[in-house]
N, C-alpha and C positions, 0 to 999 in steps of 0.2 A: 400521492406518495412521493416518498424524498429517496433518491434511487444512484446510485453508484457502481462502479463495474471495479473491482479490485480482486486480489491476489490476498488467501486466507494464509496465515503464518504458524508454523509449527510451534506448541505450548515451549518449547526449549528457546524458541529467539525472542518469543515474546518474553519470557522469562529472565533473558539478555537485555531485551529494550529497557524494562522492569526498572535495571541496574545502573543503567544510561543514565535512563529520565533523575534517578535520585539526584545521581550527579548536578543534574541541569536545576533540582528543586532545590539541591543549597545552591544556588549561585542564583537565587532567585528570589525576590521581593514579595510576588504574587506571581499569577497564572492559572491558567485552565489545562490542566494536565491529563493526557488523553489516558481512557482510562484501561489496562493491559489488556482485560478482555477486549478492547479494541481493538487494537494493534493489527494495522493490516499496511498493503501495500497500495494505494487507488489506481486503477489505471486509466479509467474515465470517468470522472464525475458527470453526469446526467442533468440532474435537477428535480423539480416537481415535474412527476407525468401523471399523466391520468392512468388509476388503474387498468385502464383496457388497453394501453401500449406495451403493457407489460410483455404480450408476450410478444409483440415485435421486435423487443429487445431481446428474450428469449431464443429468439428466432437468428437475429443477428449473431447473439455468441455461441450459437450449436453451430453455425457453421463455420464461424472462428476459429475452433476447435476442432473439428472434425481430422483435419489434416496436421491439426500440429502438437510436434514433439516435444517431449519436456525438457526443458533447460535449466542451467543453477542461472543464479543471481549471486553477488556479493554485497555486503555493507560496506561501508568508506567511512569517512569520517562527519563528525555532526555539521553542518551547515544550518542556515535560517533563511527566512523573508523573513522584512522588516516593513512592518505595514502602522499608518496613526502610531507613531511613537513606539511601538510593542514589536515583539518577536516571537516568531511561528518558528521553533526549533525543532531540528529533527534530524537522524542519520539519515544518511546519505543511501545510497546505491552508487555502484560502477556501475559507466558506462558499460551498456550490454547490447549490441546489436539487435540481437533477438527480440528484446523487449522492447526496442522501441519499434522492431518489426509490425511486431502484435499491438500495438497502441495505435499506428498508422492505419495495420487491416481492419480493428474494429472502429475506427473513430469515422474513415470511408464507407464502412458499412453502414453506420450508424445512421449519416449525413445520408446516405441512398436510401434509407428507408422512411428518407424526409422528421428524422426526429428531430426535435427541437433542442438543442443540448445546452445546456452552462455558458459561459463567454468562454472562448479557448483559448489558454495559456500555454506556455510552454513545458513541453512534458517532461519537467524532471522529477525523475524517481527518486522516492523518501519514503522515511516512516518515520510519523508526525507524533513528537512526543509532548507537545504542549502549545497553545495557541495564548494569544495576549498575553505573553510573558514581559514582568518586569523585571532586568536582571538587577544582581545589585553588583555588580562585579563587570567588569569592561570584558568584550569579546573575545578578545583575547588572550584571556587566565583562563576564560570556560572552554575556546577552542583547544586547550591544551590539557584539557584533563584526562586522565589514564584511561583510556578505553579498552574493553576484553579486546582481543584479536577479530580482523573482519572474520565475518559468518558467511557461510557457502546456503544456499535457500533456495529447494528444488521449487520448482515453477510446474505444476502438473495440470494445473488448473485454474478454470475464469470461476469467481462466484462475485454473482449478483446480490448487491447489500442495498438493506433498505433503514434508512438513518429515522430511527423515533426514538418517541419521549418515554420509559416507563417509571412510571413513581421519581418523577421528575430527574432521570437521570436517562442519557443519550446511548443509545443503546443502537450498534450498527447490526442488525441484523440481518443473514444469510437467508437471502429468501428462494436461490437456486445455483449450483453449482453446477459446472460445466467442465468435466474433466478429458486432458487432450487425450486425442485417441491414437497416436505416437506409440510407441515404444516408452519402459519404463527407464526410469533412470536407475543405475545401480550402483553405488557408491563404489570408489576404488576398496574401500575395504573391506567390503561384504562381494567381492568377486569371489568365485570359487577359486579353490586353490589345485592344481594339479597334482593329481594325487603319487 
């Protein structure tokens, strides 16, 4: 099984990303454009494991979570890698302490439970709106296209995704969630009001 550690996105920002990616699909030749129901955040890719590691990984983000609080995230503006000629575009994240907290505690746990992980890159945070893109427009017209306003994106929880094919179409599926056991977040404006 093909196995990933991410952050699941509320239907309203993927709805945002949605609005992005179009942007990115006129300014675009070709592509593999990820598809909304995808729309996540990864915070460790994994790789093939064997089913029966499954739950050592399991194991790993229960107690990742145990202790920790939920935090926002922000979007920034769109960035790429540029890999053979093509570009892997996607919005950004801010910098967030937090997250890269959580990315270092589970990536050490992971590596103590002796798993075999992916080749490790550096971890910057994104969500990935289309991979082998051909643009047809230089970087610079597309880094300046109107984007909605950065999104605020509560962080409450790790889910385990498992990357398959169904009816020949890439389907990231949730095969366990892991929600922090923290205190909740509550928006400035759904605080009570004093009466």
């Amino acid at each position: 099984m093909r196995v990933f550690i991410g952050i699941s996105l509320p239907a309203v920002i993927k709805e945002q990303l949605a609005a992005v990616q179009e942007e990115v699909k006129r300014a675009s030749l070709k592509g593999s454009f990820t598809d909304p129901d995808n729309f996540h955040l990864t915070v460790r890719f994994i790789g093939e494991v064997d089913p029966d590691r499954r739950n050592a990984i399991e194991t790993v983000l229960a107690r990742c979570t145990e202790n920790q609080v939920p935090f926002l995230i922000e979007t920034a503006g769109l960035g790429y890698f540029f890999k053979k000629n093509k570009w892997i575009i996607w919005l950004g994240i801010k910098e967030n302490s937090r997250l890269q907290q959580l990315y270092g505690q589970i990536n050490a746990a992971l590596l103590g439970q002796k798993m075999t992980l992916a080749d490790e890159v550096a971890f910057i945070p994104h969500l990935t709106l289309g991979r082998g893109i051909v643009l047809s427009q230089e970087w610079e017209a597309l880094s300046k296209v109107s984007l909605p306003p950065d999104r605020i994106i509560p962080v409450a929880a790790l889910t385990l995704f498992e990357s398959v094919q169904r009816d020949g179409k890439l389907v990231y599926r949730p095969i366990a969630e892991f929600p922090f056991s923290g205190r909740t977040i509550q928006p400035a404006s759904s605080k009570p009001k004093n009466p």
